[in-house]
N, CA, C and O of each residue as an XYZ file, in Angstrom:
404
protein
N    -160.677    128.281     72.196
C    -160.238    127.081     72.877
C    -158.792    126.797     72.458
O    -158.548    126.720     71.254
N    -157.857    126.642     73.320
C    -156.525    125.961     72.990
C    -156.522    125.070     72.811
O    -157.620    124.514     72.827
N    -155.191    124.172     72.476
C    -154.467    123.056     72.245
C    -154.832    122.169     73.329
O    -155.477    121.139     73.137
N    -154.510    122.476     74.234
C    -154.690    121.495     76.139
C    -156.055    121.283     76.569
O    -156.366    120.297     77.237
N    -157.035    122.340     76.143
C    -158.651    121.784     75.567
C    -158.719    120.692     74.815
O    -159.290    119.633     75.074
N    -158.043    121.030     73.765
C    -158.659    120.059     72.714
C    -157.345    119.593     72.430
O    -156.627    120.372     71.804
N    -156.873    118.475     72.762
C    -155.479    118.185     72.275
C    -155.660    117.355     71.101
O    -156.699    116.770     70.792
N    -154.469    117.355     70.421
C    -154.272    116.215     69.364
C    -153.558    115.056     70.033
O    -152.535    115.193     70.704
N    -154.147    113.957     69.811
C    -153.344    112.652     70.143
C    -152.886    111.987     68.991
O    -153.234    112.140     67.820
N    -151.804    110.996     69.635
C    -151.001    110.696     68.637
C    -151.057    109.081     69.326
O    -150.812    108.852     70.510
N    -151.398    108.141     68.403
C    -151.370    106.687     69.802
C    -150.804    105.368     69.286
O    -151.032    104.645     68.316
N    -149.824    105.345     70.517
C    -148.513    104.305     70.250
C    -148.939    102.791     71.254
O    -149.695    102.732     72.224
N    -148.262    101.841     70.692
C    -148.537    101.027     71.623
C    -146.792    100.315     71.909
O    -145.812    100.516     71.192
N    -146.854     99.490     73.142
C    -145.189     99.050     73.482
C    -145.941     97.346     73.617
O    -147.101     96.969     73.779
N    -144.589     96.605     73.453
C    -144.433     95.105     74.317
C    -143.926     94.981     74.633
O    -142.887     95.288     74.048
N    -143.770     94.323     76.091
C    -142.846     94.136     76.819
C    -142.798     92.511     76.926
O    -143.710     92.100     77.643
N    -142.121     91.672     76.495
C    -141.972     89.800     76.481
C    -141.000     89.601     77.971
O    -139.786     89.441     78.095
N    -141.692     89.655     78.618
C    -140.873     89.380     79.952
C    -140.713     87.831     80.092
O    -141.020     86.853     79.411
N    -139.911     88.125     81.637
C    -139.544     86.419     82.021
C    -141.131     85.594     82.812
O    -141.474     84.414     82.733
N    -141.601     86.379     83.304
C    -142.995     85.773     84.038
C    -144.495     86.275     83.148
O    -145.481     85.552     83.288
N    -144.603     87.529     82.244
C    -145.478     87.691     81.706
C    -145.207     88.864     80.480
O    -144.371     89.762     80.579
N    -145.923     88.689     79.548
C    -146.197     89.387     78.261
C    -146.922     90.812     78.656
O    -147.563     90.607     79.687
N    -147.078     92.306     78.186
C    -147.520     93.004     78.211
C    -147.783     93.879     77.588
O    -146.869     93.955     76.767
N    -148.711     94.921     77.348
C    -149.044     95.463     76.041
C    -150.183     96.746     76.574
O    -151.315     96.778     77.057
N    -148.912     97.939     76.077
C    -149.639     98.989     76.792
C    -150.016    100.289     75.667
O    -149.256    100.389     74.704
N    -151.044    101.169     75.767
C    -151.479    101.514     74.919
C    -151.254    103.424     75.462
O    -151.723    103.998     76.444
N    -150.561    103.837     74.594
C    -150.407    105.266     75.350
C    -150.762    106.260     74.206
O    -150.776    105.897     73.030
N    -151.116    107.833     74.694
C    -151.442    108.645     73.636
C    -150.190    109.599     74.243
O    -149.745    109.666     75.389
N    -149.750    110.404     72.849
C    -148.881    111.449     73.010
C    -149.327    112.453     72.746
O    -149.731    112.625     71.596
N    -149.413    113.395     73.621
C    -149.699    114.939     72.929
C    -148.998    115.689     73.428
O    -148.163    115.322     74.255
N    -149.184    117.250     72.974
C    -148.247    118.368     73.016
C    -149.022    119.380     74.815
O    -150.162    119.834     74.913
N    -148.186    119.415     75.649
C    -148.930    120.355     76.198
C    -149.117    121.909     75.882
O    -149.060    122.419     74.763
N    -149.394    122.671     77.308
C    -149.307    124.234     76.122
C    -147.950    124.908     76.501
O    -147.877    126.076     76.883
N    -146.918    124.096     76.365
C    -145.656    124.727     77.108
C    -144.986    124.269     75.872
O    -143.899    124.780     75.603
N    -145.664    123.057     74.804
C    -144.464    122.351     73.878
C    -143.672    121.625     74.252
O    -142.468    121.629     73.998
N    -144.446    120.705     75.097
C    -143.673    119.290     75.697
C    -144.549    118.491     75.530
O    -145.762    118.592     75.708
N    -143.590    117.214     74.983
C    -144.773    116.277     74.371
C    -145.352    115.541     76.387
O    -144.806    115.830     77.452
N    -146.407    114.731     76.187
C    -146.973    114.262     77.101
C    -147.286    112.768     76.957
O    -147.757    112.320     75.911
N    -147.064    112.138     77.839
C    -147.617    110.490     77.066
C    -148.213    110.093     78.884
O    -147.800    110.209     80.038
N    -149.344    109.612     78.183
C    -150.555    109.595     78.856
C    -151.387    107.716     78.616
O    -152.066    107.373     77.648
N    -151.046    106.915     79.730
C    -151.328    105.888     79.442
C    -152.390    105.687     79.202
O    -153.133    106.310     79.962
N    -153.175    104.773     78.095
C    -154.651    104.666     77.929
C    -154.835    103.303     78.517
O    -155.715    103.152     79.365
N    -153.910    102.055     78.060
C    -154.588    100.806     78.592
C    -153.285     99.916     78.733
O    -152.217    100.080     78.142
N    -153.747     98.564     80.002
C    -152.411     97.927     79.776
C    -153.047     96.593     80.167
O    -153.723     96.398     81.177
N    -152.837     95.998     79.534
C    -153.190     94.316     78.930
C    -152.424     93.649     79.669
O    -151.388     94.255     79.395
N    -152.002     92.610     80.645
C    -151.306     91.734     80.898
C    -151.684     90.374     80.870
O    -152.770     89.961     81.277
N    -150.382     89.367     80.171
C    -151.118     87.792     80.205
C    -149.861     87.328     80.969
O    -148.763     87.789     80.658
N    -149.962     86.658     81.708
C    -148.696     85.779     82.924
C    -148.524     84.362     81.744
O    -149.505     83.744     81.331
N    -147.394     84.109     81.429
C    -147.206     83.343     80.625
C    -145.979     82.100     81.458
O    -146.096     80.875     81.470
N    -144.896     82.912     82.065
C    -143.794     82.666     82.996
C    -143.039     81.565     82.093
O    -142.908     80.350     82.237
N    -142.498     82.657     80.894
C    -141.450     81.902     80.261
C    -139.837     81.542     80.801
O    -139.055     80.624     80.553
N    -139.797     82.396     81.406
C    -138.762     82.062     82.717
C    -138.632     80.859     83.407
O    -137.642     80.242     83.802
N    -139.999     80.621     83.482
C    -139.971     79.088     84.639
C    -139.204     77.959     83.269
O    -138.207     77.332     83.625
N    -139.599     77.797     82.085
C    -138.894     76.810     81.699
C    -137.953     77.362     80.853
O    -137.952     76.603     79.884
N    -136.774     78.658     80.563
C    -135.782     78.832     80.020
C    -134.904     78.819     81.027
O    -133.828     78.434     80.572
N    -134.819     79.080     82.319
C    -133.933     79.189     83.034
C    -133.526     77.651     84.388
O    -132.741     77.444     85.313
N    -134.532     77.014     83.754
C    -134.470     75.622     84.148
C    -134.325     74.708     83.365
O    -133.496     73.859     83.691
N    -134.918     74.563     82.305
C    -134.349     73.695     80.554
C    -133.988     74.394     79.455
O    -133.875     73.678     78.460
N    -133.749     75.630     79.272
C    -132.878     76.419     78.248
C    -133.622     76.304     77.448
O    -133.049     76.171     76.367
N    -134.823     76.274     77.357
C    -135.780     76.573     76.118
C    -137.099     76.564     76.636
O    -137.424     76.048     77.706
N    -138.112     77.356     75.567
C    -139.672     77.205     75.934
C    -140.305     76.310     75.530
O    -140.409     76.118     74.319
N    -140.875     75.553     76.410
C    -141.867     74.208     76.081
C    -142.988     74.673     74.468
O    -143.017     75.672     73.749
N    -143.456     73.885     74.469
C    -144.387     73.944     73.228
C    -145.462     74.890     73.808
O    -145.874     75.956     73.350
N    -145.893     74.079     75.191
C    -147.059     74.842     75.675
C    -147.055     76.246     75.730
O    -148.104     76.800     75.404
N    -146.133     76.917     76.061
C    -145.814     77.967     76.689
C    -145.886     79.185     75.236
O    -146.426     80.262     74.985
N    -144.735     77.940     74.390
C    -144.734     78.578     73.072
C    -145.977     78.943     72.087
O    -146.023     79.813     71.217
N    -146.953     78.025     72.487
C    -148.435     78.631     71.872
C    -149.138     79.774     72.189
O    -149.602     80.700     71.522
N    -149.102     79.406     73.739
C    -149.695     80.569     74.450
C    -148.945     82.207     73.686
O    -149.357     82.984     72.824
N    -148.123     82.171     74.247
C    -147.112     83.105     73.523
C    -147.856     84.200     71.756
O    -148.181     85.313     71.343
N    -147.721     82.825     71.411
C    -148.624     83.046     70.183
C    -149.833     83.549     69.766
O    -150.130     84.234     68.788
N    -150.444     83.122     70.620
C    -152.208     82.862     71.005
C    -152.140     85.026     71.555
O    -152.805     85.985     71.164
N    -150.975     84.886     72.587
C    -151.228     86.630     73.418
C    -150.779     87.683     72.187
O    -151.229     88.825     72.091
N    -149.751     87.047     71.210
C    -149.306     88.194     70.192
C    -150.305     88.249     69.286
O    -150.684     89.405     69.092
N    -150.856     87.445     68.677
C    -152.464     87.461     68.042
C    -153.354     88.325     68.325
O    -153.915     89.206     67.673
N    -153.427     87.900     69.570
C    -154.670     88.947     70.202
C    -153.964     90.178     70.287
O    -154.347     91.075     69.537
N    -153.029     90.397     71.035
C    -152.142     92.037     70.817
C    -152.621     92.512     69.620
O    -153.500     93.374     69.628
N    -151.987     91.896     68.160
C    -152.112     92.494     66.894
C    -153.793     92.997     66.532
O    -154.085     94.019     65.911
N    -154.521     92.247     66.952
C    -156.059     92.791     67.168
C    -156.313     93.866     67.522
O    -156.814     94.860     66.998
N    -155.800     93.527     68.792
C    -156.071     94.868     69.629
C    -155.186     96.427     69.145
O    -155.608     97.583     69.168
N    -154.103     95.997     68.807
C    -152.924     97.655     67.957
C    -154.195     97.563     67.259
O    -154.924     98.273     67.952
N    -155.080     96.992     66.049
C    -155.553     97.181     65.040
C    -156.751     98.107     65.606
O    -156.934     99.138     64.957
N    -157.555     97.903     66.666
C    -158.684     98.088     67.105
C    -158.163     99.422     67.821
O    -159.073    100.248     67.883
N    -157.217     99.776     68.260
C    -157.183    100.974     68.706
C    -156.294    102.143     67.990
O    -155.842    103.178     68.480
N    -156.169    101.489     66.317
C    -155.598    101.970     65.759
C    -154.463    102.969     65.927
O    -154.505    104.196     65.846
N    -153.542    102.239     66.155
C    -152.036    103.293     66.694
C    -151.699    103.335     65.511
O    -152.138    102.653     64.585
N    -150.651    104.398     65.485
C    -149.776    105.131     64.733
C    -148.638    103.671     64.117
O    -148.485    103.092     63.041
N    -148.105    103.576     65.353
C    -146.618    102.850     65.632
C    -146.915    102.217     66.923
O    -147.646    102.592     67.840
N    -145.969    100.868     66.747
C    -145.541     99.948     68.002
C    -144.347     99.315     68.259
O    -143.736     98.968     67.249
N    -143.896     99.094     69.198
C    -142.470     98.350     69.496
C    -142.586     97.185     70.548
O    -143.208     97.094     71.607
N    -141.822     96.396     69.918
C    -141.500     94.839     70.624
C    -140.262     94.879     71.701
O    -139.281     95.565     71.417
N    -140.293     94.301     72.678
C    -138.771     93.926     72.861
C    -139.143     92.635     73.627
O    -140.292     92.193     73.649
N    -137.849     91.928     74.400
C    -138.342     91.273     75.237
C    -136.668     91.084     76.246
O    -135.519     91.508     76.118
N    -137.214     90.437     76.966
C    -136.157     89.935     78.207
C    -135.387     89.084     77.898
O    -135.181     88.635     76.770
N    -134.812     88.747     79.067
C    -133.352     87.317     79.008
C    -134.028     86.384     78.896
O    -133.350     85.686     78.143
N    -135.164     85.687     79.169
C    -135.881     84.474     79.216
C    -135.936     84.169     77.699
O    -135.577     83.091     77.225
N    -136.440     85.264     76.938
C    -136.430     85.216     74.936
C    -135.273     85.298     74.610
O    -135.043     84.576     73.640
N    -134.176     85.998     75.067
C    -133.179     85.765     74.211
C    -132.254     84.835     74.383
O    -131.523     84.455     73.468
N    -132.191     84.193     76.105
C    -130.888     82.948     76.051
C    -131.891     81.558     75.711
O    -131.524     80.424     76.019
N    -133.227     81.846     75.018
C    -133.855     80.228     74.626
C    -133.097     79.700     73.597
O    -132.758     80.245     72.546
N    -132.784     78.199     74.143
C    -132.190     77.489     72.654
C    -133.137     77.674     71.253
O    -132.647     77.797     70.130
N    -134.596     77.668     71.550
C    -135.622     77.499     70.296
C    -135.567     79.219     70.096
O    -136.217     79.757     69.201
């Protein structure tokens, strides 16, 4: 049996902090039989949060918004834990970075 039978996975997860919703996707990497890695989505979580609606109309995120927020990275960190990845990366959009808070 080869490698592409039986592959080794390797499993990463991303965030994406957008302007309308949070996201959180769960991918495996492996090698094919050529020696190119492969990334192969396993799962993708979305929560609509629409931090946009109040940074780009009052220059900051309400409280409400700001919990929620909280409440979805919580559960994210659960979930990296539960599907035990390797490694993960954050980023986010213009809505997170021009907030006054």
């Amino acid at each position: 049996m080869d490698r592409i039978d039986n592959p080794i996975y390797i499993k990463f997860a991303a965030i994406d902090i957008g302007s309308n919703a949070i996201r959180l996707l769960f991918y495996n990497i492996y090698e094919d039989g050529n020696g190119q890695d492969v990334f192969k989505k396993v799962a993708l979580t979305r929560v609509p949060i629409r931090l946009g609606e109040d940074v780009f109309v009052n220059g900051s995120i309400s409280k409400e918004k700001e919990d929620k927020l909280l409440k979805a990275m919580l559960a994210f960190r659960n979930l990296i834990e539960i599907h035990d990845v390797k490694g993960y990366r954050a980023c986010a959009t213009s809505a997170m970075r021009e907030a006054d808070n």
